[in-house]
N, C-alpha and C positions, 0 to 999 in steps of 0.2 A: 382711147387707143394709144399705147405705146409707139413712140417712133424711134424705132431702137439703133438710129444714126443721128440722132438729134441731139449737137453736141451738148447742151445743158444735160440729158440725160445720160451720157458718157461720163459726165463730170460727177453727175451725182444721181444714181435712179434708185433711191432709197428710196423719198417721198412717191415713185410712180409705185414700185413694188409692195409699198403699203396699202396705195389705193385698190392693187389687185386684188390683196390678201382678205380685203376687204367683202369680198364676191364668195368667201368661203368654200368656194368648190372651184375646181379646174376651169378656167376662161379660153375662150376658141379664138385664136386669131389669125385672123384671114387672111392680110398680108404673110404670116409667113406660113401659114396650113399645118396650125399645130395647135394641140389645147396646149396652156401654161397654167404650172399647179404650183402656186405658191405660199402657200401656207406649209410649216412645216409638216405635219401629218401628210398631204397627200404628196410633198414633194420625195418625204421618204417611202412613202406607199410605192412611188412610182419608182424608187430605187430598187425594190424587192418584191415586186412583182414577179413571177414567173413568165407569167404569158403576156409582159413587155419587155422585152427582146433591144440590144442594141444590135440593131440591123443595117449593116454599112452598103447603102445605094453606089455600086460603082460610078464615077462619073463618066462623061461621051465628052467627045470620043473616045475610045476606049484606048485607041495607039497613044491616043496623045499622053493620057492618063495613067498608063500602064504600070510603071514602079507605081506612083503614089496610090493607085487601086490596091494592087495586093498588099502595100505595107500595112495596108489598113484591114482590108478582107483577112489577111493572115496574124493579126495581131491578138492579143488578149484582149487588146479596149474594145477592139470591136466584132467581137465572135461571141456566140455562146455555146451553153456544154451540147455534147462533149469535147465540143472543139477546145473552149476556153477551158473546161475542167484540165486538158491535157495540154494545154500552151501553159499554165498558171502554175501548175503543179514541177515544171521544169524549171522556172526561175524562184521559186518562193522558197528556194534553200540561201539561195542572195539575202533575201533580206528577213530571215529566221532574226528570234532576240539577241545568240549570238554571238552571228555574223553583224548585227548591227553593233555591238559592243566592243567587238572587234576594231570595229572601225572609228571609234570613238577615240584617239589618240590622231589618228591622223586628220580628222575632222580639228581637233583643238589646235596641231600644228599649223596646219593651213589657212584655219582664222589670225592666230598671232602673226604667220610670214603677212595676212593683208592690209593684217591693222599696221602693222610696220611701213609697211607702203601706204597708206592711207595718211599714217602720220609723218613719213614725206611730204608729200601734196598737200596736208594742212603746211607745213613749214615754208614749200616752195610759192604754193598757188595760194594758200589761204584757205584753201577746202578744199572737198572730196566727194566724189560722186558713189553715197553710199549703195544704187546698183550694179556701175560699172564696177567700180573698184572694189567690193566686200562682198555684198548679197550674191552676185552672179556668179563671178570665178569660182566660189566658194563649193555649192554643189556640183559647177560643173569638172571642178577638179576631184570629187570624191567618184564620183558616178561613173567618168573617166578612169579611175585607178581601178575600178570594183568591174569593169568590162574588160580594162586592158588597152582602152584607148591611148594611142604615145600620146603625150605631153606636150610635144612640138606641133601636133596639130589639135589643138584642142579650142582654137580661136575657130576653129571652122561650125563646130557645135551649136554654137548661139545662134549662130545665122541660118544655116539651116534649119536648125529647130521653127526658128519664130516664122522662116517662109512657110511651113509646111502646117503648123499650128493656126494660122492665119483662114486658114481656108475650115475653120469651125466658126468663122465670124458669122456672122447676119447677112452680110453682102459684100464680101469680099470683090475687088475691085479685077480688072481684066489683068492690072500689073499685076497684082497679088495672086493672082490665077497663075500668070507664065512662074513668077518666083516659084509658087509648091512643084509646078511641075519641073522646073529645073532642079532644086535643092532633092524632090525626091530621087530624082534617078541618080544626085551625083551623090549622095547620103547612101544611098542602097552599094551602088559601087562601092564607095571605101571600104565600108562594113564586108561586102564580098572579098571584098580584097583582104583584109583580116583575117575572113576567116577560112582563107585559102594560106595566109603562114601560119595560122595556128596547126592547121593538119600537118602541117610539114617541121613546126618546131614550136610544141605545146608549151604554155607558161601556165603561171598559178593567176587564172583571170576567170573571170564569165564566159566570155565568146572560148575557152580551153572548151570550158563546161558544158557549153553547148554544142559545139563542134563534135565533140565525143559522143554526146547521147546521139548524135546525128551519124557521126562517122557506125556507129554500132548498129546502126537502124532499126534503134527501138521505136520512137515515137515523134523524129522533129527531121522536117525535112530544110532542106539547104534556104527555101524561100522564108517558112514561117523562122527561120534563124535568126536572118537577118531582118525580117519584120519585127522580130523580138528587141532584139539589141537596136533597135532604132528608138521603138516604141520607148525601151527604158533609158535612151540617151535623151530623148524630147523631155518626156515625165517625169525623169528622175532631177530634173532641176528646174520645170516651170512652176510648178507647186511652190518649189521653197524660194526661191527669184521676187516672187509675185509677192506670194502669202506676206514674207520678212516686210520687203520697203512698203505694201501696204498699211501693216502694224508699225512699221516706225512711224512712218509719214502720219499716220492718226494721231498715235503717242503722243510723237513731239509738238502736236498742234492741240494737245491737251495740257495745262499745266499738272493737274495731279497725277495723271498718266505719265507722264515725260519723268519729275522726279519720283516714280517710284524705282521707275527703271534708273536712274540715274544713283539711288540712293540704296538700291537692294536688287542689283539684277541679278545675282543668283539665286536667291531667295524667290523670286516669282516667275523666275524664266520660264518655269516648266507651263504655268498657271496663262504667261501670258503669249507665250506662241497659240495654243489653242483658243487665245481670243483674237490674235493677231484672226487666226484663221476663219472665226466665226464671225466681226466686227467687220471684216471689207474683204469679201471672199478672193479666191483668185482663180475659180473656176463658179461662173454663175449660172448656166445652162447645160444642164443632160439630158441628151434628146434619147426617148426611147419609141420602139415601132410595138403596136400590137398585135400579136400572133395570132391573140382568138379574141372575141370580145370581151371586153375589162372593166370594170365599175372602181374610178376613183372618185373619192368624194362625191357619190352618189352621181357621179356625169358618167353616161355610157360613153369608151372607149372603142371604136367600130375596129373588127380586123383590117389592118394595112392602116388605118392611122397613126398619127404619131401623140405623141406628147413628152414635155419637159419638165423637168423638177427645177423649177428657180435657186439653186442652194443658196446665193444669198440671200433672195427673199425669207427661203426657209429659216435663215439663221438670224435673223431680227423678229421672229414673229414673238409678238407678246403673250402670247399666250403659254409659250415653251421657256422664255429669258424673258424674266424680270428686268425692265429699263433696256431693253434691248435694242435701241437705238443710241444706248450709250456702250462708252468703252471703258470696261474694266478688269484690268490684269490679274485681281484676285480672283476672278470668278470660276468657282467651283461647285458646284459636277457643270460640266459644259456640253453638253450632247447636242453639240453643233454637227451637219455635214458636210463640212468643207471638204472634207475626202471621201466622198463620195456614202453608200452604205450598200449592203447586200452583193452580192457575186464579183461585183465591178469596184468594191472598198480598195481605193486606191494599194497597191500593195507595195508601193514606196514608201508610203505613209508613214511608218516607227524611224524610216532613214532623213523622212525629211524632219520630223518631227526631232528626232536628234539635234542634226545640223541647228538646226536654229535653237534649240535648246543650250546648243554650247556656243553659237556664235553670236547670239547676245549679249550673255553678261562680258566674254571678250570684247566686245564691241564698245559699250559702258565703262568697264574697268578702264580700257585704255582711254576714250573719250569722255569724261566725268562729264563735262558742260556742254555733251551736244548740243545743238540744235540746230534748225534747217538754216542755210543759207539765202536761200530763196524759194519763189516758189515752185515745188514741183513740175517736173512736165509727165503728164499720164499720158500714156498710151491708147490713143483713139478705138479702144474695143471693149466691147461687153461683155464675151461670154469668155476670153480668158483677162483675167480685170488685173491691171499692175501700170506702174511707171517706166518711163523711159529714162528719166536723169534727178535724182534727189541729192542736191547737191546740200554740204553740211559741211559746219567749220563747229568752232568753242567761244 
């Protein structure tokens, strides 16, 4: 049995997640009342399913609870059609090939202004804290410009997000409880408050974009608005936060991984962000609810149960990746699901995949002789899996 606050397994639940995969069909576990499908076939089975459903339980009290309820009940992550058909279909002009292309210039400016700062801090301090200082600001200033959020408060983002994200843990703790519920209602406010001067003096942003289809009253009312534009300030930058310093931190603790990136990061950027993704995931558990009865992996799924897709387990299974407990940057075709699969396919996904596609070999180029300064400190969490300080000098 998994003890999924058991720091060794925080540290490292590869060897546990192997053991599961080993059970070959979806495993029941009791502490938390959920089958766990980790093999990759049924974890993607349980991505595309139909009649498994992501069905968001409000939490009780309900007063207490109230913003962070509906941010979530009114969201894309956590609705289905046609609710989601018609939340999904309003933002996914955002992140068309495009609009992502588009954005590819100011993505390249914003990695050189960090790396610039970053090679401060090697010059002053001796090193640099590749998530505080590179990885994080990085999508949080794209995501930021692509909604319209000012720039002067954009330090407020991280924190809130990682309160509110918090409460997808395993067992989040009673402090961690009060944080979502404070960050959700002060998160929901600002957002409201945007998108009360967009109506009154429209820019060329998202929250314009949405304000409009809402002011029109075609299809988006003021709540899932701002459920929206929350959802895509949290997800539009734990993905790429998480995914980057987990793939560096592996990298640099590989010698042939570390120089290849060191010796040819443009050349394999493309190749090695989607191993960054599939190698030490940043989202490891998608819970889903049964609508009607379900057969994954030949275990029946009862209506109102639930079950999860392990995506990291999925993404090491041997049977799908060759050496798949190892790390490597050239590896091609990679039908990893670190972004999820089916209705719920992360739909940041090409923007996050960008960003670190270009803030790589930036990263490299300016840095030839990375390597960690010390050791890591990760983040006490399993189901969204990243560090807190990867600090790096030359």
């Amino acid at each position: 049995m998994i003890d999924f606050k058991d720091a060794a397994f925080l540290a490292n639940p590869y060897p546990a997640l192997a053991e599961l995969r080993l059970a070959g069909k979806p495993i029941w576990n009791e502490e938390l009342g959920i089958f766990l499908a980790a093999t990759h076939a049924d974890a993607n089975a349980v991505l595309r399913t139909k009649t498994l459903g992501r069905i968001f339980q409000p939490k009780q009290p309900e007063y207490e609870w109230h913003e962070f309820n509906w941010l979530h009940a009114d969201s894309i992550l956590d609705s289905e059609p046609p609710k989601h058909t018609r939340l999904r279909s309003l933002v996914s002009k955002a992140f068309n090939r495009g609009k992502i292309e588009s954005l590819r210039p100011l993505v390249e400016r914003i990695a050189h202004e960090l790396a610039d700062d970053c090679a401060s801090k090697l010059k002053n301090d001796g090193r640099f804290d590749i998530i505080a200082d590179y990885a994080e600001p990085l999508p949080v200033k794209v995501i930021a410009a692509l909604l319209g959020f000012p720039a002067e408060d954009e330090h407020l983002l991280r924190p809130w997000s990682q309160s509110i994200v918090k409460m997808y843990e395993v067992a989040p703790s009673e402090q961690d409880r009060d944080a979502a519920k404070l960050a959700a209602h002060e998160f929901a406010e600002y957002v409201r408050g945007l998108m009360h001067q967009r109506k009154v003096n429209p820019t060329e942003d998202l929250i314009t974009d949405l304000v409009q289809v809402e002011e029109a009253g075609e299809r988006l009312n003021a709540q899932e608005l701002i459920a929206t534009c929350v959802l895509l300030l949290n997800a539009g930058h734990e993905a790429s936060v998480n995914g980057f310093g987990n793939g560096i931190v592996a990298a640099l603790e590989r010698d042939s991984q570390a120089k290849l990136l060191r010796e040819h990061p443009r050349e394999v950027a493309e190749t090695a962000v989607d191993e960054f993704l599939r190698f030490d995931a940043p989202l490891h558990l998608f819970e889903r609810t049964a609508t009607a009865d379900t057969e994954i992996g030949g275990v029946k799924i009862a209506q109102g149960q639930k079950i999860a897709a392990l995506l990291g387990s999925a993404n090491r299974d041997g049977t799908v990746f060759e050496r798949g407990d190892e790390m490597d940057l050239t590896r091609d075709p990679n039908p990893h699901i670190g972004f999820g699969a089916g209705i719920h396919f992360c739909i940041g996904a090409p923007l996050a995949r960008m960003e670190m596609a270009v803030s790589l070999p930036v990263l490299f180029e300016r840095f030839p002789k990375l390597m960690l300064e010390s050791d890591p400190i990760r983040r006490p969490t399993f189901v969204l899996r990243g560090y807190e300080r990867v600090y790096a000098c030359e």
